[in-house]
C-alpha positions in Angstrom: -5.6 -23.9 -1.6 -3.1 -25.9 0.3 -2.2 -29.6 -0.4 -3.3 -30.7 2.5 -6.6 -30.4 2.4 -6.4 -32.4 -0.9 -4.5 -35.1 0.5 -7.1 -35.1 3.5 -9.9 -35.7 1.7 -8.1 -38.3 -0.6 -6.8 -40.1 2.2 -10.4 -41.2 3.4 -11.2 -42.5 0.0 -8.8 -45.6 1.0 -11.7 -46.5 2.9 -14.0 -46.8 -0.1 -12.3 -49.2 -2.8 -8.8 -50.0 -3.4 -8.1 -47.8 -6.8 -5.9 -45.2 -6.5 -7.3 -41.4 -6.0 -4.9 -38.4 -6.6 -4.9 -34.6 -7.2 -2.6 -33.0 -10.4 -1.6 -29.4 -10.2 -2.0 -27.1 -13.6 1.9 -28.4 -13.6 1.1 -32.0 -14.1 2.9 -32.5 -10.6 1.0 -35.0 -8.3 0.2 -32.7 -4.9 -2.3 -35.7 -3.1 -2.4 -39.3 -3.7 -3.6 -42.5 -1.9 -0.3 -43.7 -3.3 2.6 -41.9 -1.7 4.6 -43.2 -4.1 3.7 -41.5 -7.2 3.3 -37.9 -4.6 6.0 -35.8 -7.2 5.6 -37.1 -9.8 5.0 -35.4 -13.3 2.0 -35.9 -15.7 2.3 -33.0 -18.1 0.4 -34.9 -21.1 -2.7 -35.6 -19.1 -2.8 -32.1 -18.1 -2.8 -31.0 -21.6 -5.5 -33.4 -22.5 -7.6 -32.7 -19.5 -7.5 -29.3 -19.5 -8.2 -29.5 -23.3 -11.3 -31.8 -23.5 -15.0 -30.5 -23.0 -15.7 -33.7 -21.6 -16.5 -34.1 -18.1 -14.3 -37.1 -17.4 -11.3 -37.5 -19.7 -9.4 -41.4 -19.8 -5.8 -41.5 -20.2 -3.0 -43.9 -19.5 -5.3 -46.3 -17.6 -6.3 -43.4 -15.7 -9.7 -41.3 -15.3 -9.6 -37.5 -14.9 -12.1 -34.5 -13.9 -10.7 -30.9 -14.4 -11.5 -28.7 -11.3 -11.6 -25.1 -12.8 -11.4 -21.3 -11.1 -14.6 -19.4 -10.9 -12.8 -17.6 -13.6 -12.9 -20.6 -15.8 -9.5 -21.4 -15.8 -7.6 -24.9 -15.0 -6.4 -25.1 -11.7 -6.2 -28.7 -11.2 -7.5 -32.4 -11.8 -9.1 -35.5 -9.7 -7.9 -38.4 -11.1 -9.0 -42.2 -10.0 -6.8 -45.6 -11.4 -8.6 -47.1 -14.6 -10.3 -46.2 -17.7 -13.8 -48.3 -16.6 -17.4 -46.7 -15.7 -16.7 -47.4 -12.2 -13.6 -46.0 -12.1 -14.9 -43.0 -14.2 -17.5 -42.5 -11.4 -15.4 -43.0 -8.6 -13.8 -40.5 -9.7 -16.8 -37.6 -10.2 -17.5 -38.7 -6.7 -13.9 -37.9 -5.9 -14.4 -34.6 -7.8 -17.6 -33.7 -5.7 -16.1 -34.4 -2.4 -12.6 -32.3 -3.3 -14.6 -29.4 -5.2 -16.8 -29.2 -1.8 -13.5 -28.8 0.7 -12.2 -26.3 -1.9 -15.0 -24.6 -1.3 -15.2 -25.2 2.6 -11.9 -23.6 3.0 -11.5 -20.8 0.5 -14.9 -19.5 1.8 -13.6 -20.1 5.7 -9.7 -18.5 4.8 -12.1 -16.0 2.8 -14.2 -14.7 5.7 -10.8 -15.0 7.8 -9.7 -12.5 5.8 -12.6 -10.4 5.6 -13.2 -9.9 9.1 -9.3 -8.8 9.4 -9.5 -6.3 7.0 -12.6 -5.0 8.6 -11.0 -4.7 12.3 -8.6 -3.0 10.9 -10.1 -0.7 8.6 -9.0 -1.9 5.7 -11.9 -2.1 3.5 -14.2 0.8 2.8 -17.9 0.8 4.5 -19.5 0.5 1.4 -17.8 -2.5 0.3 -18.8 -4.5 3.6 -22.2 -5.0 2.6 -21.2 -5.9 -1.1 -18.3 -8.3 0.3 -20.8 -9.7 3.1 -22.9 -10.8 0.3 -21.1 -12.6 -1.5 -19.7 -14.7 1.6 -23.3 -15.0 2.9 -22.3 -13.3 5.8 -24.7 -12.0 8.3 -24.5 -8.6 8.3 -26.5 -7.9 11.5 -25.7 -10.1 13.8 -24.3 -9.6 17.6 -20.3 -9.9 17.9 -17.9 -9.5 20.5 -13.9 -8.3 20.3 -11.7 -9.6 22.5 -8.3 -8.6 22.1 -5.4 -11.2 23.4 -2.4 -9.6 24.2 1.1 -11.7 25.3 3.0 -9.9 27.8 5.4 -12.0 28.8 7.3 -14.8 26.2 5.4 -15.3 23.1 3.8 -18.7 21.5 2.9 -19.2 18.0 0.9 -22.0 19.4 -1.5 -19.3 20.5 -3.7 -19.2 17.6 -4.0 -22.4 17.6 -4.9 -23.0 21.4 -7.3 -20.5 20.7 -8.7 -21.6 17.2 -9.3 -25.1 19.4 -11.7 -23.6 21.9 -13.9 -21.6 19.2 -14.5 -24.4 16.3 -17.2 -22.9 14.9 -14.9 -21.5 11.5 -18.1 -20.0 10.0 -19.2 -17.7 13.0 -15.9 -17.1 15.2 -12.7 -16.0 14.0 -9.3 -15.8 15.5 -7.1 -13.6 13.7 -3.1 -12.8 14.5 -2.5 -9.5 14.3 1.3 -9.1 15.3 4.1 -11.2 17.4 2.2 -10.5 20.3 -1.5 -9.3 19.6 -4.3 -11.7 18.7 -8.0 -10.6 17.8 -10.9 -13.3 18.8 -13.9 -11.9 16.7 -16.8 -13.8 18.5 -20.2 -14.0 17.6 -22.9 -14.1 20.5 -26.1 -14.5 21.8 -28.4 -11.6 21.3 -28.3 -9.9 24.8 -25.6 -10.8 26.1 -23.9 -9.4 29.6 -20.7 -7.9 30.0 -20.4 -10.9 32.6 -21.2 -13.2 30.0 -17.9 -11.6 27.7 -15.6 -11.2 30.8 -16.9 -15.1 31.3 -15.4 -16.1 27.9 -12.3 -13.9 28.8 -11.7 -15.9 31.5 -11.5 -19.3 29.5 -9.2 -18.1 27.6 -7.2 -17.1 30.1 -7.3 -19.9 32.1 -6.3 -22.1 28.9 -3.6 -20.2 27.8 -2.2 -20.5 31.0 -2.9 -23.7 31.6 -1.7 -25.1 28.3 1.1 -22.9 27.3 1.9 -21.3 30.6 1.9 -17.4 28.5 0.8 -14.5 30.7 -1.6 -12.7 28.6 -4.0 -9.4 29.4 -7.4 -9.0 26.8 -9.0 -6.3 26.3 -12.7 -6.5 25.7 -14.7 -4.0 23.6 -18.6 -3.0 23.3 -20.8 -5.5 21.0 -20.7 -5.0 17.9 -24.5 -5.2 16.4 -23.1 -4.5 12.6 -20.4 -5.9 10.9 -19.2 -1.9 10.4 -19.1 -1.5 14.1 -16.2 -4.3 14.4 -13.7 -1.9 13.5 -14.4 0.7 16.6 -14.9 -2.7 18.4 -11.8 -3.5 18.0 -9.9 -0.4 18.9 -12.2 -0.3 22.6 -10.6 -3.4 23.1 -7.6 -2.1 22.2 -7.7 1.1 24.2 -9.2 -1.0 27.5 -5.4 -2.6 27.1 -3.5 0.7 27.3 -5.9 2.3 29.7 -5.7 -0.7 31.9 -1.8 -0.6 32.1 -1.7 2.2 33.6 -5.1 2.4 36.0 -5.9 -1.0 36.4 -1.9 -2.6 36.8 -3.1 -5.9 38.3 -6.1 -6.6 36.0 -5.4 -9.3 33.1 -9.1 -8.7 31.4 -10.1 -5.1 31.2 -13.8 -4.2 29.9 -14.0 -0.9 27.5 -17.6 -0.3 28.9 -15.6 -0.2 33.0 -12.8 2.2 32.5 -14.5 4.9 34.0 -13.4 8.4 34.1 -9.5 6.7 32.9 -10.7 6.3 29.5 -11.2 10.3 29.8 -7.7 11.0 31.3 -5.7 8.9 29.0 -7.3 10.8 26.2 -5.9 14.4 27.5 -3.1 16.2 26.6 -0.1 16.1 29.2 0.3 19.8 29.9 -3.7 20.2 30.8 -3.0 17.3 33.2 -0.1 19.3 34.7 -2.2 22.0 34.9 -4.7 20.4 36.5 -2.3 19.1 39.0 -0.7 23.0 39.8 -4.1 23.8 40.6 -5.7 21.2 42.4 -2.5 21.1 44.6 -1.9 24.8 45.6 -0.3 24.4 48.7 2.2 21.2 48.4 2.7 19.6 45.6 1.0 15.6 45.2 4.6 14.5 45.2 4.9 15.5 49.2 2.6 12.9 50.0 5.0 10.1 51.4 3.9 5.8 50.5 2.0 5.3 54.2 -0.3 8.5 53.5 -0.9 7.7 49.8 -1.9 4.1 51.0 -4.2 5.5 53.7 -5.8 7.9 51.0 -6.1 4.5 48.5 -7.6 2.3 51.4 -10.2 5.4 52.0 -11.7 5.2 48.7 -11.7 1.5 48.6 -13.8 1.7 51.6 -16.3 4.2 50.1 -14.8 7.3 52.2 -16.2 5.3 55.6 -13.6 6.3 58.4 -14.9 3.1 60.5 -14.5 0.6 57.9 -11.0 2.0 56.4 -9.5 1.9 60.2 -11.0 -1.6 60.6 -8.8 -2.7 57.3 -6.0 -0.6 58.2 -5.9 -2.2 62.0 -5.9 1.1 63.1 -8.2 3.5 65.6 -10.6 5.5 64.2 -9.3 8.4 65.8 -5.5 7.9 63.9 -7.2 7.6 60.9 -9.1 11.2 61.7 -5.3 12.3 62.3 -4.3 11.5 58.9 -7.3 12.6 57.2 -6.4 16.1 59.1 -2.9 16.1 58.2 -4.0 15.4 54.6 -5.7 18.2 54.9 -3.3 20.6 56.1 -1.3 19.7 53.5 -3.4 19.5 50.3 -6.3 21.8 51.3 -8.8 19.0 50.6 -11.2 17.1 53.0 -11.3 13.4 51.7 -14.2 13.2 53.8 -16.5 15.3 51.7 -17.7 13.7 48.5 -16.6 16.8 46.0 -12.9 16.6 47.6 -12.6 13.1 47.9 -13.6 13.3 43.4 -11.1 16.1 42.8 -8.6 14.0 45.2 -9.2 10.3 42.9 -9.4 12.2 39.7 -5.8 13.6 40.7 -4.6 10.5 41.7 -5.0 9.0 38.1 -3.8 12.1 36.5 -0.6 12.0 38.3 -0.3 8.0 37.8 -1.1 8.9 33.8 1.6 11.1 33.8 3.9 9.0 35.7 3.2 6.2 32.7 3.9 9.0 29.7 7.3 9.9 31.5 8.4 6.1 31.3 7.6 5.6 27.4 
């Protein structure tokens, strides 16, 4: 329990009456105080005689105290209020009330903070969820999205709390710091809810971050998660939609899990099946013949949905140069982009070869 929240509860009871409200630790030290100048100071004899008495307000030296104890029973610290009078003995159970209910506030918040973290990354066993989830009166069943922030450029501590600002909701939503440069946003969300409507929320973020802190970030964005025990794989798709997007998708900063595509497949195969894939798929010349103007042509092709008018249209080109290269292609790979089958054993090459050329730099 930090000090702060102490001293920002007490600090609103100035507003109320003019005694003095304070907070003593199981050390006697004063940690909050409407005073600031008794903030240090030293009581161990009330402590002993608070945490002694079965009463639930204790006097001493023209002070009145209430003991705040662990779930455990034990003393953790006391409320005190200035004077030994009824009002000042109910002041300060009012005091007591107010504190004990921000003790609770943020225990259970840091609590479910901690909760979710340990779930993401599989830290708790699946059994223990549901037993845990109870006793935080967490919902067990309800709709939640991962997005995974990642900084790519300089890195700001101020992140978090950027981020923490735009979801307030502590009890549903959850931003979590995972490393120096990785931070999870554990979100929950309307039942049916689009991948527009996540990629939406992605974009906010985004936009802040850059706005307000100027960091370049890329998220990665994984399926819903409809059970608390599904946040774990949630997490890693967001994860994985980061490193897939790297190397497929170079100039996206929010890639979706659910739109990698066949990438998600490559990035999960062994390199020397890829090579072999290659060796085969390129019998005559290797892929690495192709020079930057007829790999660009190839690119612009698919882009264009293999249509020859609308690919020499972008290209500024004729039709019939584009027939050239698509011949010359030919020649040289044995492939026809202009069928459907070649043009998928041409793409799926493509990525292979770009896969490849991302394991070779690591």
């Amino acid at each position: 329990m930090t000090n702060g929240v102490f001293q920002s509860v007490i600090s609103q009871l100035k507003d109320v009456t003019d005694r003095v409200f304070g907070v003593v630790d199981a050390e006697g030290f004063v940690i909050a105080c409407t005073d600031a100048s008794l903030m240090g100071e030293r009581w161990p004899e009330a402590v002993l005689k608070v945490s002694g008495s079965t009463e639930q307000t204790v006097t001493f030296a023209q002070r009145s105290f209430r003991a705040m104890v662990s779930s455990a029973g034990f003393f953790e610290c006391a409320v005190f209020c200035s004077g030994e009078d009824e009002l000042a003995k109910t002041y300060c159970s009012m005091a007591y009330i107010a504190l004990r209910n921000a003790k609770s506030f943020y225990e259970e918040k840091h609590d479910r903070g901690t909760f979710v973290k340990n779930i993401i990354m599989d830290n708790i066993l699946p059994g223990d969820i549901y037993i845990r989830a109870k006793e935080l009166h967490f919902a067990t069943d309800a709709p939640r999205a991962v997005f995974l922030v990642r900084q790519t450029g300089h890195s700001d501590v101020a992140t978090v709390d950027v981020l923490s600002g735009m979801f307030p909701d502590k009890m549903q939503d959850f931003v979590i710091s995972i490393n120096e440069t990785d931070i999870a946003v554990v979100k929950q969300i309307p039942a049916g809810a689009t991948v527009f409507d996540l990629e939406k929320i992605a974009s906010a973020m985004e936009e802040t971050l850059r706005n307000e802190l100027y960091v370049k970030i890329v998220i990665g964005i994984g399926t819903v998660a409809d059970h608390l025990r599904e946040l774990a794989d949630a997490y890693k798709e967001a994860q994985t939609a980061i490193d897939v997007g790297k190397v497929f998708d170079t100039e996206k900063t929010i890639i979706n899990y659910e739109n990698l595509g066949i990438g998600r497949l490559i990035y999960q195969l062994p390199t020397t099946l890829c090579e072999i894939y290659l060796t085969e798929v390129f019998k005559k010349n290797s892929i690495d013949s192709l020079d930057q103007e007829t790999l660009f042509t190839i690119n612009k092709f698919f882009e264009n949905n293999l249509n020859v008018s609308e690919t020499s249209r972008k290209l500024f080109v004729h039709r019939n140069t584009l027939v050239y290269r698509l011949e010359k292609i030919k020649k040289l790979t044995g492939l026809d982009l202009r069928q459907f089958d070649h043009a998928i054993v041409f793409k799926v090459a493509l990525m292979v070869r770009k896969y490849l050329s991302s394991r070779e730099l690591h």
